[in-house]
Phi, psi and omega in degrees: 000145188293156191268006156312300191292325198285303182309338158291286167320346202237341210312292213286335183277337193267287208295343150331304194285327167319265205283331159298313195266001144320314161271349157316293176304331146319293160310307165314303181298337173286328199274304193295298212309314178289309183300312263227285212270323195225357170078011228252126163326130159346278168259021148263321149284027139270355171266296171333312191291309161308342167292315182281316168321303192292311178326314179301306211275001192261010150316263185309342184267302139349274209267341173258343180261322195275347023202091190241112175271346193275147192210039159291146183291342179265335159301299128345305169307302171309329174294324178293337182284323197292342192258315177302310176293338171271314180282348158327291164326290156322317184296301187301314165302319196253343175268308172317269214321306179300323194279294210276316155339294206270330173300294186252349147277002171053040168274177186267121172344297201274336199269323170291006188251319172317285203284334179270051184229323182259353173272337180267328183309324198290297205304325205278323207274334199260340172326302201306285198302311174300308194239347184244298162282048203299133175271130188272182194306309178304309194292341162290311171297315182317283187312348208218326173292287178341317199295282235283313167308310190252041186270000000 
């Protein structure tokens, strides 16, 4: 495969990734200031990063990956609860997972903070694409006619 044709195919997962690790670092970077810079217990300053992260990402995630133009308040609204309630899930899944590591396995903050960092991104992203940023009927034919033009 042409690598064009591969970017194309690939488009919504390399720009997925672009910007999960952009709020990925949005997070980290919220999480060092606090534990490091203002001192705040560990997880509480994983709630916090998280809370600024899912903002940064479903902002960025809405209009640049799944690239959903519509910004109606009720539409928008229903995606923020459905994209807030899933990274809820995760969040709650990746701050226990962090808190039981570090607490009872003497594991290292940052590094057990990393890797269950990279199982929620994989998670968060297939979340997204299944329940949240849903493609209506039309904007999926639209998308599948393009795809058949430029093959």
């Amino acid at each position: 495969m042409k690598v064009k044709q591969l970017m194309h195919k690939y488009h919504q997962l390399i720009v997925y990734a672009i910007f999960g690790t952009l709020a990925t670092a949005v997070n980290f970077i919220v999480y060092i200031a606090c534990t490091h810079i203002f001192s705040i217990y560990y997880v509480t300053s994983n709630i916090i990063a998280w809370v600024i992260s899912v903002i940064f990402a479903f902002f960025t995630h809405k209009v640049c990956v799944f690239k959903k133009k519509n910004f109606e308040w009720r539409e928008t609204s229903i995606e923020f609860i459905k994209f807030t309630n899933v990274r809820a899930i995760s969040g709650a899944f990746e701050t226990g997972a962090l808190w039981w590591i570090v607490d009872h396995l003497n594991g290292n903050k940052f590094l057990t903070k990393f890797i269950l960092s990279m199982v929620v991104v994989l998670c968060n992203y297939t979340l997204s694409k299944l329940f949240i940023f849903v493609e209506k009927e039309e904007e999926a034919h639209k998308s599948r006619k393009l795809n058949v033009q430029i093959k």
